[in-house]
N, C-alpha and C positions, 0 to 999 in steps of 0.2 A: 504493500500500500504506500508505505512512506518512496517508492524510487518510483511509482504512479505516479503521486502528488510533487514528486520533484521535477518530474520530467515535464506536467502540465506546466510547473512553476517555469522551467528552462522554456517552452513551448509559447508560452503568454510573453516571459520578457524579450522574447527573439521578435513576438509579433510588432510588440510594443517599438523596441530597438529600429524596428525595419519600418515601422509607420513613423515614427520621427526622422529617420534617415531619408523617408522620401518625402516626407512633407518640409524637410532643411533643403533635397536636391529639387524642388517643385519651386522654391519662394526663389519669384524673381529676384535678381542681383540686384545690385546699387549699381549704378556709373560710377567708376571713375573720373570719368568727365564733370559729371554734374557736382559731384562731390568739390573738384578741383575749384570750379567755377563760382560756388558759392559760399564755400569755409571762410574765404575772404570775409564776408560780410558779417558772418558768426564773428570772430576772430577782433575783428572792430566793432564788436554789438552794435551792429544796425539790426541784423534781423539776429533772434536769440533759437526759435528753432525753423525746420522747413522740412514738408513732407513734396518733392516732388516725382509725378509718374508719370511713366510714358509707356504709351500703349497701342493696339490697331486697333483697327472698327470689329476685330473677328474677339475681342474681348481678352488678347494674351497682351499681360503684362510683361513687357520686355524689360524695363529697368524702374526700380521703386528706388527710392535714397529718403532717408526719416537720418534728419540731422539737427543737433542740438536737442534743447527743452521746450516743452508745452510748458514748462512750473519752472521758471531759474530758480526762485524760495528755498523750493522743495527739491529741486533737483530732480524732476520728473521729466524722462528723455521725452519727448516727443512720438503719440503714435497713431494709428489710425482711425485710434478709438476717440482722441479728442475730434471737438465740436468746434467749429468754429463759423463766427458771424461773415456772411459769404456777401452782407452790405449790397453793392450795386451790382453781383451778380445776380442779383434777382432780378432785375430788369428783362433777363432772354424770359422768363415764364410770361410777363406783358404782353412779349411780341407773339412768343407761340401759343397761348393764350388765344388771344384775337384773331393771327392765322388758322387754328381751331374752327373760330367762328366762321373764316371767310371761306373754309374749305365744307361745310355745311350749309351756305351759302343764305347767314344770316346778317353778316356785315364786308361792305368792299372796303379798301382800304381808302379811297378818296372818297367816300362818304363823309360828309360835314360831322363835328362832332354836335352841333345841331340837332343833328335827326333824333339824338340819344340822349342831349341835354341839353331842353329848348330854350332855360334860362343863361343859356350860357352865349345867347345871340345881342346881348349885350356888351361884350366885349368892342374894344375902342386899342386901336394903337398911338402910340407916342408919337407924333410929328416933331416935337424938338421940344428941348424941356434944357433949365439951368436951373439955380439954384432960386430965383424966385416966380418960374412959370413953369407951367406945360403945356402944350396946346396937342390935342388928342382929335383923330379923326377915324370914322369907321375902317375895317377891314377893306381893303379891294378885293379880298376873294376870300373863301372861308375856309378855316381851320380843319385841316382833319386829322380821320384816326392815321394817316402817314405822318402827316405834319406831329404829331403829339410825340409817335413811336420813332421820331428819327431826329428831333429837339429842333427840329425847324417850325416849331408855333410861334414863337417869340413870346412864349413865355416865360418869364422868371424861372429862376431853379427850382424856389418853392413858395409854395402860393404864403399871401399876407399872415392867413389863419396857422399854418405849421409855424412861423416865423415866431406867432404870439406861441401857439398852445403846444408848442413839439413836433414833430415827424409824426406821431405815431397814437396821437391821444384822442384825435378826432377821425369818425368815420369816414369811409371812401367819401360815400355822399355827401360830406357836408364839405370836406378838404375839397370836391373837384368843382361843386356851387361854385364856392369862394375864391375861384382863381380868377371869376371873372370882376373881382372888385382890385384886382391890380392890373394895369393896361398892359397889353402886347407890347413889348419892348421894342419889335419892328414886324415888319407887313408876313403875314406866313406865307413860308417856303425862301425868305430872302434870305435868312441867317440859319446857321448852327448855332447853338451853346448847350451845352451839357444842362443837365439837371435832372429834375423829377417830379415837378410837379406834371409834364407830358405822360406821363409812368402811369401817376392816379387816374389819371383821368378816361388813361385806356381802361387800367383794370376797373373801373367804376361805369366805363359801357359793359365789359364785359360781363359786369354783375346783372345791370339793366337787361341786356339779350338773352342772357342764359337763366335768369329768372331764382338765380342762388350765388351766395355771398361768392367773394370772389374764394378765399381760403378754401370754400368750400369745392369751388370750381379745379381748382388746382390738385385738391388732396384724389378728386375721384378723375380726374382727366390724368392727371401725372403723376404724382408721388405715390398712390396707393397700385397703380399696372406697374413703375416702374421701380418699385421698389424701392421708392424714398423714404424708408422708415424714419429716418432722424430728420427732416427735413421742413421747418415749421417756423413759423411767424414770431412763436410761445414756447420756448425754451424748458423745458421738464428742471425742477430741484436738481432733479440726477443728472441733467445734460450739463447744464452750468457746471455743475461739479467739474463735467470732463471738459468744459472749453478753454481753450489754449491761449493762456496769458497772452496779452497785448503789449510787445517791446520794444524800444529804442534805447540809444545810449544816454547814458545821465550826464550830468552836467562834465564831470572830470572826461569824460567817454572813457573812465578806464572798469566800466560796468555797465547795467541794465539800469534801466529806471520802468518803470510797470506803467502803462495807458488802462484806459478803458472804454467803453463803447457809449461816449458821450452822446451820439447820435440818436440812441433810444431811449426811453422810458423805465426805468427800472420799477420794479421787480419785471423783468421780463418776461414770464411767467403768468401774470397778470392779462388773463384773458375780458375779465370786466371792461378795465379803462384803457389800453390797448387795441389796436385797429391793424390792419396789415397797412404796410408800405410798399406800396409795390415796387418804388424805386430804391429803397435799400434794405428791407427789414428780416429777411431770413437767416436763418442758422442752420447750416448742413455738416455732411463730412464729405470725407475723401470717397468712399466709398457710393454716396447719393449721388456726389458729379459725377463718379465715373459713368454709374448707368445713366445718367441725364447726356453725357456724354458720348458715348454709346451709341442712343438713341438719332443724334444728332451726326455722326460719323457713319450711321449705316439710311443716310436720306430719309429720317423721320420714322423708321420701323426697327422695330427690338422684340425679340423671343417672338417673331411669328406677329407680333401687334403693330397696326400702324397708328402713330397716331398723327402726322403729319403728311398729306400728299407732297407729291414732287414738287407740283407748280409753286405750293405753300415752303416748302424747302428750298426752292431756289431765291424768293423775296426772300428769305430772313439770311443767305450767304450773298446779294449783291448791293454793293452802297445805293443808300435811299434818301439821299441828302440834297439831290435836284442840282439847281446851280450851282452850291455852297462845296460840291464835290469832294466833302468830308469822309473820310474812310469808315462811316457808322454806317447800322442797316435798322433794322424794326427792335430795337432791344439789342443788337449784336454788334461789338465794335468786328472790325474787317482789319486784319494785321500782318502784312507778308503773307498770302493765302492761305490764312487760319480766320476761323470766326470762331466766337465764343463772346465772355464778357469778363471783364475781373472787377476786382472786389478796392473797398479804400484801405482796407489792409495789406491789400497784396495777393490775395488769393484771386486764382486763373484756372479757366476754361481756356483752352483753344485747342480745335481741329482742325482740320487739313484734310479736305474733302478729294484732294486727289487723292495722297498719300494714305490714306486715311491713318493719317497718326491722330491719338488724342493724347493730348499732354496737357497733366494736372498739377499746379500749383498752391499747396497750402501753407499758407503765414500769416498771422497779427501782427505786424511792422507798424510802427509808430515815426519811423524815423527819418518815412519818405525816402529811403532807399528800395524797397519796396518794389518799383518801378524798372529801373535799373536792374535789379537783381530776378528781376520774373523775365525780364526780353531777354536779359543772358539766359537764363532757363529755357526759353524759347529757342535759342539760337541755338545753344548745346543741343537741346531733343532731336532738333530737327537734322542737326550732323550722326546722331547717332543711331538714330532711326534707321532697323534694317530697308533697304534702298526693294 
């Protein structure tokens, strides 16, 4: 009995032995390369940690690299499992959002934002304005869902009402009312400018056409087929836990100094007083972009499901910015033939529709290096990428 039970015991830790051995020879490698490229930045705490991946549209991860801390404090390496706030990458859900709609053939993309919200035909642009006048004259043409989804409305970054009350404290509906009590900055479709209050105001038709909150639009349209477990407006106790400090260098730069997500509303949590932003306000992981990712690398279909037609997937990878010829599209910045979106932290989407590489970038960077440090990450993926 006992050289039975020894041999089961020898039999179990051989299995054991041999599923660890393949599950170490299965986990994608780090780069060298990416390592190379961006220890710099650790090194001079700009950025404190950085999870970046590079992938194909067929879903194999060719190089992972998790470098640095999620927790300098605590000394917590950085991993997959942190959360982290993905800010103006929320913007691509806007665009494919309402592509959605336009592929069910409830809204066009030059449809007036009008049609959707009739008080908003009040709206007046700025003719010339100093510091003791303004003189404001109707639109020459109106404002639409293009104009809104590619920052050619001319309006502000964010409406008057977020400015007093927060990003995040007032509902869709009342934030996209109230953009029309601050004037068009200039005639739509003449200018670019970033922002977000064009953001709300899609996802606030969206609500109107599909007849259910936006959050809720998103969770059954996206996140729940594609397997965005962690992927939410509202942040879990338990998620915060695992979201990944926010860092730059402190005053000496010869250390960290810790940021935070001034931009929202705290308790985050806080499903009562809390509203979705559509232009900055989610929290995901590595793992929700990559299927989001995915999805977008294999022309709007994943595991058998579409949820975007072709024609709907060629508007959100071609610039939509009219004369203004800016490299943005409907929610999608356009960068070296990748589209995707990133984040004010640092955190990046971008695919490469020929290649179909998708390369994912996650960091909390306070330090405006950020920037810098994801287009090298870019640049690397893209040399390393098998050809």
């Amino acid at each position: 009995m006992r050289s039975q039970l020894t041999n089961v015991a020898l039999g179990l830790a051989l299995i054991v032995s041999t599923a660890a051995t393949f599950a170490a020879e299965n986990d994608p490698p780090a780069s060298s390369e990416v390592t190379a490229a961006i220890q710099p930045y650790l090194d001079h705490y700009k950025l404190a940690g950085v999870i970046g991946i590079v992938a194909d549209r067929n879903g194999k991860v060719h190089y992972k690299n998790l470098l640095g801390y999620a927790d300098v404090e605590a000394k917590k390496p950085i991993s997959e499992d942190n959360v982290f706030w993905i800010a103006s990458m929320t913007k691509m859900f806007a665009g494919a959002s309402i592509m959605m709609l336009v592929d069910e053939g409830k809204v066009n993309l030059d449809d007036p934002v009008t049609n959707f919200i009739p008080q908003l035909n009040k709206w007046m642009v700025v003719e010339e304005k100093d510091q003791s006048h303004v003189v404001l004259k109707p639109p020459v043409r109106p404002v639409t869902i293009r104009h809104v989804l590619s920052h050619t409305s001319g309006l502000a970054g964010m409406s008057e009402l977020q400015q007093v009350t927060g990003a995040d404290s007032t509902p869709l509906k009342a934030r996209a009312l109230s953009s029309v009590t601050g004037p068009l900055q200039w005639q739509p479709g003449d200018k670019y400018a970033y922002g977000n209050q064009g953001m709300n105001i899609a996802a606030r038709i969206v609500e109107i056409v599909s007849g259910v909150p936006y959050e809720v639009f998103l969770q059954k349209r996206f996140f729940d087929p594609l397997g965005m477990t962690e992927t939410t407006f509202w942040p879990s106790e338990a998620q915060i836990a695992r979201l990944a400090g926010a860092y730059g260098p402190n005053k000496e730069k010869n250390g960290y100094a810790r940021g935070g997500i001034g931009f929202l509303t705290k308790p985050f949590s806080n499903r009562v007083q809390r509203f979705p932003e559509a232009g900055g306000g989610l929290f995901s992981t590595t793992h929700d972009i990559f299927r989001y990712g995915l999805m977008l690398a294999n022309d709007g279909e994943l595991d058998g499901k579409r949820y975007l037609s072709h024609a709907a997937m060629d508007e959100l990878r071609k610039e939509q910015t009219g004369k203004t010829k800016v490299n943005y599209s409907l929610g999608y910045h356009l960068r070296n033939g990748m589209f995707g979106h990133d984040g004010a932290y640092g955190t990046d989407l971008s695919v490469n529709p020929k290649t179909g590489m998708v390369a994912i970038f996650m960091v909390q960077c306070t330090s405006g290096a950020q920037w810098a440090a994801r287009d090298l990450f870019l640049k690397t993926a893209t040399q390393i990428f098998p050809k």
